[in-house]
Biopython code that builds the backbone (N, CA, C, O; Angstrom):
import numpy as np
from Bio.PDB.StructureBuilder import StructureBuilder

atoms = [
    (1, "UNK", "N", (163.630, 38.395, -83.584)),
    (1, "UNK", "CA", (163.869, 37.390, -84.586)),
    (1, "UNK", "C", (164.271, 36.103, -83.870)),
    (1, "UNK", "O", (165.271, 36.092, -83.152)),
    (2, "UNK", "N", (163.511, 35.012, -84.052)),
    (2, "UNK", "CA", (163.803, 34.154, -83.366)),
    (2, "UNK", "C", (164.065, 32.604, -84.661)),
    (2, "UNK", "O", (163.277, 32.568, -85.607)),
    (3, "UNK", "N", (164.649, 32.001, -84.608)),
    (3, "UNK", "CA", (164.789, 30.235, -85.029)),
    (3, "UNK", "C", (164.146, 29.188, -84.094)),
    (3, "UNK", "O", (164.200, 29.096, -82.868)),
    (4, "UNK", "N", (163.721, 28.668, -84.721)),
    (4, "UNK", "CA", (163.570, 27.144, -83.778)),
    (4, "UNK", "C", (163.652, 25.935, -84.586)),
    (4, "UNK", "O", (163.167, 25.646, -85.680)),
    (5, "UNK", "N", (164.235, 25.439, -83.940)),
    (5, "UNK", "CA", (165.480, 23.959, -84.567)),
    (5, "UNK", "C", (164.761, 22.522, -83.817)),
    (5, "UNK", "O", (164.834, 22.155, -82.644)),
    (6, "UNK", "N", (164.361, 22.169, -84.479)),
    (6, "UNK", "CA", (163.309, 20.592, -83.616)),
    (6, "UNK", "C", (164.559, 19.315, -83.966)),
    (6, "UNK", "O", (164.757, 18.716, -85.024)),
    (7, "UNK", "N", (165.020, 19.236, -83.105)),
    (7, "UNK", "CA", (165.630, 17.752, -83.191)),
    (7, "UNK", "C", (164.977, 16.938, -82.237)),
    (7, "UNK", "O", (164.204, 17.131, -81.298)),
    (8, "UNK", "N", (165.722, 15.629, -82.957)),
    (8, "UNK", "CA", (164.901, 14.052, -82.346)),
    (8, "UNK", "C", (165.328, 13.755, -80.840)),
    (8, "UNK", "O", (164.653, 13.118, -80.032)),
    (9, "UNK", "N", (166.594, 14.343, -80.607)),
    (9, "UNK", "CA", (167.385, 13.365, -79.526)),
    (9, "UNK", "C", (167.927, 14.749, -78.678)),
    (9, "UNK", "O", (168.508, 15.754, -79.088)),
    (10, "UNK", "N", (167.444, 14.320, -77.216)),
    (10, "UNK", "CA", (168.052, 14.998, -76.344)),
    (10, "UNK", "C", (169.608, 15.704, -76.401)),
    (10, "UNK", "O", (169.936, 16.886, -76.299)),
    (11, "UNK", "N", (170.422, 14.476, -76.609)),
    (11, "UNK", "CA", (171.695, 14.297, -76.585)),
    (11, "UNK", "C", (172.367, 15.383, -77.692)),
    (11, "UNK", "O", (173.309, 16.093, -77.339)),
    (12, "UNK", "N", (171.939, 15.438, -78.741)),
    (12, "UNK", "CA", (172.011, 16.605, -80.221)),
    (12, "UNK", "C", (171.540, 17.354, -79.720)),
    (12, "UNK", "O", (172.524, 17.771, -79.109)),
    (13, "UNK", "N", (170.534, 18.149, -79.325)),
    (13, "UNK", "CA", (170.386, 19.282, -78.656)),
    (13, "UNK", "C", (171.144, 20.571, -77.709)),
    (13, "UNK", "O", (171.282, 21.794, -77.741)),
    (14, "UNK", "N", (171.565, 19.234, -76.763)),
    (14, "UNK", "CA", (172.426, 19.768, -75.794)),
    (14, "UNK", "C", (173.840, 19.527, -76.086)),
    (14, "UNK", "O", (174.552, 19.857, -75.138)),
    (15, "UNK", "N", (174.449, 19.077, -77.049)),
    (15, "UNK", "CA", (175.955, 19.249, -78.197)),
    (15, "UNK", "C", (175.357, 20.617, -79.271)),
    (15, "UNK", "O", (176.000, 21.667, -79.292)),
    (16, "UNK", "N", (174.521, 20.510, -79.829)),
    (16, "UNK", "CA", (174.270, 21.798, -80.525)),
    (16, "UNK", "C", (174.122, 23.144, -79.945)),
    (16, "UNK", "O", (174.574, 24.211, -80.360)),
    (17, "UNK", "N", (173.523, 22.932, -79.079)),
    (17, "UNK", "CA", (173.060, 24.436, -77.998)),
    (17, "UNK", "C", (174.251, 24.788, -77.216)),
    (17, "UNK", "O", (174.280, 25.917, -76.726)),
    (18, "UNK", "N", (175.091, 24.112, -77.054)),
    (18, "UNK", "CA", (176.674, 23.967, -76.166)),
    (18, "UNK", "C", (177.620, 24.844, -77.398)),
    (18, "UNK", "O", (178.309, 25.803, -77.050)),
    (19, "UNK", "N", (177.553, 24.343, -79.017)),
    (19, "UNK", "CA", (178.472, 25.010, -79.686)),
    (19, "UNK", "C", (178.134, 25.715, -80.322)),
    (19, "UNK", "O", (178.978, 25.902, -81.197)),
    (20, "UNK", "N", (176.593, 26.806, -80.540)),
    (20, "UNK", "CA", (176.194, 27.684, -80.576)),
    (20, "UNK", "C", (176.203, 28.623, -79.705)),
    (20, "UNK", "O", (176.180, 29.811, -80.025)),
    (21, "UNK", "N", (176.235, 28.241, -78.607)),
    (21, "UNK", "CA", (176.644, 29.302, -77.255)),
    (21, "UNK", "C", (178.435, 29.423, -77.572)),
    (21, "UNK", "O", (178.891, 30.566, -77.530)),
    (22, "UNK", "N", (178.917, 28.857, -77.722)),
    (22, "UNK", "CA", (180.427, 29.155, -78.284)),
    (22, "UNK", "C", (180.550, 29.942, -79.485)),
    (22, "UNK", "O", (181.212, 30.980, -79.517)),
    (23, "UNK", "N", (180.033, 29.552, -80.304)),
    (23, "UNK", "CA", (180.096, 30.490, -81.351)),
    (23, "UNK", "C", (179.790, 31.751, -81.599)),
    (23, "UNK", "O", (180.421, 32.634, -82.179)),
    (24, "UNK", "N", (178.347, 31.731, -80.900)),
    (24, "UNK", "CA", (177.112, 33.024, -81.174)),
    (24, "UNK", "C", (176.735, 33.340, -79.799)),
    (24, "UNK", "O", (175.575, 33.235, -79.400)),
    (25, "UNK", "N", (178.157, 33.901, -78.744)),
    (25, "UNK", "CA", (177.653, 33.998, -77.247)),
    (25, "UNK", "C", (176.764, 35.529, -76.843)),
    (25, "UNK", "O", (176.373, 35.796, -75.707)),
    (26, "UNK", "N", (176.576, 36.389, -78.029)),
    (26, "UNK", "CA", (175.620, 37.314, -77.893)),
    (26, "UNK", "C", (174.142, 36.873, -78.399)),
    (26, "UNK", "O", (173.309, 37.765, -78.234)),
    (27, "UNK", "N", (173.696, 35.790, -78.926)),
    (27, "UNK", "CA", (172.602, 35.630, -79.219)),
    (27, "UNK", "C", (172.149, 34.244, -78.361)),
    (27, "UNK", "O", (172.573, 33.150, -78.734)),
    (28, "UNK", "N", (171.255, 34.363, -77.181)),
    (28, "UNK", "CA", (170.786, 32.986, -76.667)),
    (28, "UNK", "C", (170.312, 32.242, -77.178)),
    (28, "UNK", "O", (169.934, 32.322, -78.347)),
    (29, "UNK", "N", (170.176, 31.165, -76.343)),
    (29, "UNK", "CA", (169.611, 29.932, -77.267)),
    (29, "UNK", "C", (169.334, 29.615, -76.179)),
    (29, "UNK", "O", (169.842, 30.206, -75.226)),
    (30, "UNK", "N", (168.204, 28.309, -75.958)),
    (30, "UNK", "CA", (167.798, 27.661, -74.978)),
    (30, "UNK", "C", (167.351, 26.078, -75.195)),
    (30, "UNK", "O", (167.022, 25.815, -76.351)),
    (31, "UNK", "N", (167.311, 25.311, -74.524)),
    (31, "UNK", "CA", (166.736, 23.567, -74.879)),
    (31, "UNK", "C", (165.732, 24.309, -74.517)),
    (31, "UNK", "O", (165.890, 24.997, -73.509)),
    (32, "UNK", "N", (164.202, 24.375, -75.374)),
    (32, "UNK", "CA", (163.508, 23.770, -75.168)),
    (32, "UNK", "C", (162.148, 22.867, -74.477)),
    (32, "UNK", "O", (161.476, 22.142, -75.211)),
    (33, "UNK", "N", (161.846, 23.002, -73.037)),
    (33, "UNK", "CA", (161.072, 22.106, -72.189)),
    (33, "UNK", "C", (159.976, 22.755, -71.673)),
    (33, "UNK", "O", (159.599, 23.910, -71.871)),
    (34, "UNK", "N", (159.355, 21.610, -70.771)),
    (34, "UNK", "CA", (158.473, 22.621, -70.170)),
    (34, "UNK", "C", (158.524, 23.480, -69.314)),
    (34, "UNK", "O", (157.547, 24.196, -69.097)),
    (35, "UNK", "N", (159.807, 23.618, -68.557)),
    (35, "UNK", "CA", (160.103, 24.402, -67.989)),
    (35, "UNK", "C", (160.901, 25.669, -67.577)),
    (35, "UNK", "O", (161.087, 26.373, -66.584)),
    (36, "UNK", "N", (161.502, 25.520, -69.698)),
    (36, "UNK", "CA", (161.877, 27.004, -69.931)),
    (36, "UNK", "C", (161.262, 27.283, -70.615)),
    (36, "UNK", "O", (161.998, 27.576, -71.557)),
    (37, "UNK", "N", (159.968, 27.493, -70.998)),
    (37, "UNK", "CA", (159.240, 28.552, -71.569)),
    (37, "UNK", "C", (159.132, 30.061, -71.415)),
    (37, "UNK", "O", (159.309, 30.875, -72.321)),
    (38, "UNK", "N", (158.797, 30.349, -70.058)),
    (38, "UNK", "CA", (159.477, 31.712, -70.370)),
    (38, "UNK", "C", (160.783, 32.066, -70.758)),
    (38, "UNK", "O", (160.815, 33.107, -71.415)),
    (39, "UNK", "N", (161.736, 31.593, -70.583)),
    (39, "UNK", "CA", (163.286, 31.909, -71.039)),
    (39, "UNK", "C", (163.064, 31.789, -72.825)),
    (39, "UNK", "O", (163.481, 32.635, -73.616)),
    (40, "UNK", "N", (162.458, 30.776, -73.128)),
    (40, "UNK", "CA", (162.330, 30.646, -74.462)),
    (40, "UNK", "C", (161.741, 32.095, -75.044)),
    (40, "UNK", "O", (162.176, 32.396, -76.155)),
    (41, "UNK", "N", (161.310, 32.527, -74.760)),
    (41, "UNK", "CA", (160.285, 34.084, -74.992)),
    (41, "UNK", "C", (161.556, 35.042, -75.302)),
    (41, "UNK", "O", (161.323, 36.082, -75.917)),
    (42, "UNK", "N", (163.340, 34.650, -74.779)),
    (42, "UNK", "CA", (163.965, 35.894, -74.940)),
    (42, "UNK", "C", (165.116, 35.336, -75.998)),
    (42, "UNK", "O", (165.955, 35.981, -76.627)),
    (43, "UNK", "N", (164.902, 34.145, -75.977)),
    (43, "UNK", "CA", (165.708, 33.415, -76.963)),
    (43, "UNK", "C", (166.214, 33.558, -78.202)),
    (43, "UNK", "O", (165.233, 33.084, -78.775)),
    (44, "UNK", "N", (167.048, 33.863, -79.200)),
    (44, "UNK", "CA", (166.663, 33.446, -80.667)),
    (44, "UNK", "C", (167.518, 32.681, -81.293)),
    (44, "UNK", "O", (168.169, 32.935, -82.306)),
    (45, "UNK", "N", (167.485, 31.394, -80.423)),
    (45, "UNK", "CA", (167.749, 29.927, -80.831)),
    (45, "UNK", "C", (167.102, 29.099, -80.481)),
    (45, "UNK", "O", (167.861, 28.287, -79.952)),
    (46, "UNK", "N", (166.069, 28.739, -80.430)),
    (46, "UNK", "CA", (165.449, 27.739, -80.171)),
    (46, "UNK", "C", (165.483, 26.186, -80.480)),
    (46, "UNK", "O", (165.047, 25.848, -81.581)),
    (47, "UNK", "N", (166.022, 25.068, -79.502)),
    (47, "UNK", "CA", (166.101, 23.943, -80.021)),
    (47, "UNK", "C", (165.203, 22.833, -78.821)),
    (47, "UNK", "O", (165.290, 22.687, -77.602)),
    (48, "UNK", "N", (164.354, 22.200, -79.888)),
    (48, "UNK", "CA", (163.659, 21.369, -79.096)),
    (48, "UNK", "C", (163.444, 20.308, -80.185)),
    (48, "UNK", "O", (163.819, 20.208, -81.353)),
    (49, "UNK", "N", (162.446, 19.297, -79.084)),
    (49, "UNK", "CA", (161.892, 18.024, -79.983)),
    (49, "UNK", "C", (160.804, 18.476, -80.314)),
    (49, "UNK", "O", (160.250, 19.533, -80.012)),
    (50, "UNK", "N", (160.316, 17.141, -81.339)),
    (50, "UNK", "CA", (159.229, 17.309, -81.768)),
    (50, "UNK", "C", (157.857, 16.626, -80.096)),
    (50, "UNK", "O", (156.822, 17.227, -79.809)),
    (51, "UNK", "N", (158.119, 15.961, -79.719)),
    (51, "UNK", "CA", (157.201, 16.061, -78.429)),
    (51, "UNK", "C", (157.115, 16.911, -77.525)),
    (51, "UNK", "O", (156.207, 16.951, -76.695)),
    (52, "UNK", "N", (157.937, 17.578, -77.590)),
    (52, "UNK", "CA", (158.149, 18.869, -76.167)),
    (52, "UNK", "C", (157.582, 20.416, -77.428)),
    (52, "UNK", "O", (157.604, 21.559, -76.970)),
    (53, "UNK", "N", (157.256, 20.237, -78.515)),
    (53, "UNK", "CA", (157.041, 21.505, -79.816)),
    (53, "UNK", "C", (155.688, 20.853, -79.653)),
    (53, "UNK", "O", (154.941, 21.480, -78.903)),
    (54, "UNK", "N", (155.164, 19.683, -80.203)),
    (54, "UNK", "CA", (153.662, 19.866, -79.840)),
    (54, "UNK", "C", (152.932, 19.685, -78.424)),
    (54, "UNK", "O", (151.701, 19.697, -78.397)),
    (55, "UNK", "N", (153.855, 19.478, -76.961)),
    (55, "UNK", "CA", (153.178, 19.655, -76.078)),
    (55, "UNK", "C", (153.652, 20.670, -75.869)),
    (55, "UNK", "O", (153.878, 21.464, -76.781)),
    (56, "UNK", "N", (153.923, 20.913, -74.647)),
    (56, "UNK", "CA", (154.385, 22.192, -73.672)),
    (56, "UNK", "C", (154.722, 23.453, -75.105)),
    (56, "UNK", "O", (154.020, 24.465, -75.106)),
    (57, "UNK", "N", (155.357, 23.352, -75.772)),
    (57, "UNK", "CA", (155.852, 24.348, -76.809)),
    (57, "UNK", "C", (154.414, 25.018, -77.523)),
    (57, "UNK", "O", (154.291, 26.125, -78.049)),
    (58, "UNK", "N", (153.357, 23.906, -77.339)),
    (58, "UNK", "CA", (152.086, 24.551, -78.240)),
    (58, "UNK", "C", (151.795, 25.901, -77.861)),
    (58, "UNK", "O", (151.673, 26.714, -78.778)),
    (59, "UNK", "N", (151.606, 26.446, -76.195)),
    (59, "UNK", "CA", (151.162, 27.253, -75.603)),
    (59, "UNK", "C", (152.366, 28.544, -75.943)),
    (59, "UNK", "O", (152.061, 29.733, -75.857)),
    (60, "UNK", "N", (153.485, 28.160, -76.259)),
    (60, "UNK", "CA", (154.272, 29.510, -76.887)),
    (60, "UNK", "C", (154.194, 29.848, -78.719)),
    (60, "UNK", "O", (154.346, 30.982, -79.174)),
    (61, "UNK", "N", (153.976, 28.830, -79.429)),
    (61, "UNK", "CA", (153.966, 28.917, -80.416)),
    (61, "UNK", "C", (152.032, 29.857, -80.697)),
    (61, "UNK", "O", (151.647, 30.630, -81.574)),
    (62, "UNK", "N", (151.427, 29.348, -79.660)),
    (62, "UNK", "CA", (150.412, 30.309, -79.693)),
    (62, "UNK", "C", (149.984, 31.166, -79.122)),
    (62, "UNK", "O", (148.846, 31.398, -78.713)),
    (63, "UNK", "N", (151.235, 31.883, -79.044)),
    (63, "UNK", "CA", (151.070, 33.693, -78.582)),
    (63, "UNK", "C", (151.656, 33.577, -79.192)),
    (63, "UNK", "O", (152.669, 32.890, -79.320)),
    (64, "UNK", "N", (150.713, 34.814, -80.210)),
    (64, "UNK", "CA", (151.188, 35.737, -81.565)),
    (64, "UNK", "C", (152.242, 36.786, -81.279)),
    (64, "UNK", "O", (152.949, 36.917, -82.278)),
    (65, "UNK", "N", (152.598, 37.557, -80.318)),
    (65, "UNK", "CA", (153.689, 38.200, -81.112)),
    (65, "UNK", "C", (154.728, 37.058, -80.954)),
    (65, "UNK", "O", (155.148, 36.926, -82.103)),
    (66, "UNK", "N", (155.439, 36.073, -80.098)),
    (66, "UNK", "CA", (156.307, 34.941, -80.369)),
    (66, "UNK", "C", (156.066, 34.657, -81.837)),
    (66, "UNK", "O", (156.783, 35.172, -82.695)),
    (67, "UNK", "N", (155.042, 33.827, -82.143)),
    (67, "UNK", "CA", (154.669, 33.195, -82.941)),
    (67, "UNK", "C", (155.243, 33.939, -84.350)),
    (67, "UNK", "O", (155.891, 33.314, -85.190)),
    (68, "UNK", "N", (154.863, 35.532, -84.487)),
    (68, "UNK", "CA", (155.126, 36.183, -85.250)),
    (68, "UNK", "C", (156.680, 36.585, -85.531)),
    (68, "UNK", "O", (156.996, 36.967, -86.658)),
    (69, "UNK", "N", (157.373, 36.519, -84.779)),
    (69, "UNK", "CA", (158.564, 36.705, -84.639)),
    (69, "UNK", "C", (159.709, 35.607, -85.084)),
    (69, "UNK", "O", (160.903, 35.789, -85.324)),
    (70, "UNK", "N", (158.838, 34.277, -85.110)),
    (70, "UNK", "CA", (159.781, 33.002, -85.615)),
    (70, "UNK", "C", (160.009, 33.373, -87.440)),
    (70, "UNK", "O", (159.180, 33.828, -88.228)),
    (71, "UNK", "N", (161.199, 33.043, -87.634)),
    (71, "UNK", "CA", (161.901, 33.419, -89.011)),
    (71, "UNK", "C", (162.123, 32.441, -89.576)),
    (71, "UNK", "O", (162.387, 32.363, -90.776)),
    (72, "UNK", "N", (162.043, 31.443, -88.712)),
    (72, "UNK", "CA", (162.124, 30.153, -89.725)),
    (72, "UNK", "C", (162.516, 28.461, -88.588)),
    (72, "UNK", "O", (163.135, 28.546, -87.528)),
    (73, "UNK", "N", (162.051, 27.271, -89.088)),
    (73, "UNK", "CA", (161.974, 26.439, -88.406)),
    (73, "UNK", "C", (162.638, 25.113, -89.164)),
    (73, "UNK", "O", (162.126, 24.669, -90.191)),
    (74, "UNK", "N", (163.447, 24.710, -88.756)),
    (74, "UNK", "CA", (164.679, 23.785, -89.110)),
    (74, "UNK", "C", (164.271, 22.450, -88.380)),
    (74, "UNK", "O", (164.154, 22.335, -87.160)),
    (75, "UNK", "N", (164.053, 21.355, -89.414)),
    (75, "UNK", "CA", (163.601, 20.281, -89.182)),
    (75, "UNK", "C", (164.808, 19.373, -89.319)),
    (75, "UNK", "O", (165.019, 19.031, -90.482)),
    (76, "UNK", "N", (165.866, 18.782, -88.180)),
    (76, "UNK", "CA", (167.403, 17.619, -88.130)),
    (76, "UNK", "C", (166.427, 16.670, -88.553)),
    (76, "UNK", "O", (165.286, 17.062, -88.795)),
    (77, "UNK", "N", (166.716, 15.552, -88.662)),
    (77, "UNK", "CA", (166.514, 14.082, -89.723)),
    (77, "UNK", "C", (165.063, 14.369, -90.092)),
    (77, "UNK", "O", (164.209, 13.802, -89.410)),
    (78, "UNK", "N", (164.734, 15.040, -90.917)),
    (78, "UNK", "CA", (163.461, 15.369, -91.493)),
    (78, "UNK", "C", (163.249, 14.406, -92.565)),
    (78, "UNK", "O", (162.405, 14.693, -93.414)),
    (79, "UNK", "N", (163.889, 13.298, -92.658)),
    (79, "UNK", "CA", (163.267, 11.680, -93.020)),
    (79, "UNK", "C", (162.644, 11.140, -92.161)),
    (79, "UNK", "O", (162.369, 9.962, -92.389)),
    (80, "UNK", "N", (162.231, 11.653, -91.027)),
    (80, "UNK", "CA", (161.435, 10.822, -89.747)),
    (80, "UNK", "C", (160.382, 11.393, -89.364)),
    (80, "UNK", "O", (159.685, 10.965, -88.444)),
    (81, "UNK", "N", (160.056, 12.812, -90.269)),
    (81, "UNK", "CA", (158.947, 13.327, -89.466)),
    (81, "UNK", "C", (157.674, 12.512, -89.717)),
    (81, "UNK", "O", (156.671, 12.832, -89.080)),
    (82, "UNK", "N", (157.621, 11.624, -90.468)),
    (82, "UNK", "CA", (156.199, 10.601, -90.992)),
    (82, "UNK", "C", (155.909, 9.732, -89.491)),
    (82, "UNK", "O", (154.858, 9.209, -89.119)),
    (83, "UNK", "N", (157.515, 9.803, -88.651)),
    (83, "UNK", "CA", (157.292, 8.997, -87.380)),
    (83, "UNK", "C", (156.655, 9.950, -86.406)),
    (83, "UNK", "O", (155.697, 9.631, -85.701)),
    (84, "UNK", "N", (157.162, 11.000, -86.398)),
    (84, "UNK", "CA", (156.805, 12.065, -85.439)),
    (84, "UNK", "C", (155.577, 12.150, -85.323)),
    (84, "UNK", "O", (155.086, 12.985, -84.564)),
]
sb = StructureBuilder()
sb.init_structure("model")
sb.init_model(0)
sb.init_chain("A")
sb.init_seg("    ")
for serial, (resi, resn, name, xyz) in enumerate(atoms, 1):
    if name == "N":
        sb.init_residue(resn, " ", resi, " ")
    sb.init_atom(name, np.array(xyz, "f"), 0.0, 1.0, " ", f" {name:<3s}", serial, name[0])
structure = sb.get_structure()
């Protein structure tokens, strides 16, 4: 069972993923990039942007059992996705 949480700003990410690891220190979470993708695979917190979700993130979101396993996807200032 995994989440993935798309925020705009680096900076919110890494304050959110900091007090979710405090809170929920049996369930990982990870930022995100191109260069935790595999780590992202064991995750079930997922927080990224929307540029790093349609680049680098495309290639995990398309492998199906990942893909199948996301429970739900949480859009922060989702008044901006018309910018995205």
């Amino acid at each position: 069972m995994r989440y993935i949480i798309v925020m705009p700003l680096t900076a919110l990410i890494r304050d959110a993923t900091k007090k979710l690891e405090g809170l929920l220190p049996q369930l990982p979470c990870v930022h995100l990039t191109a260069a935790t993708l595999e780590e992202a695979k064991s995750a079930t917190f997922i927080f990224t942007s929307p540029e790093v979700l349609i680049g680098a993130g495309r290639k995990l979101l398309q492998d199906v059992e990942f893909s199948q396993s996301v429970k739900a996807v949480f859009i922060d200032e989702f008044h901006v996705v018309k910018l995205w």
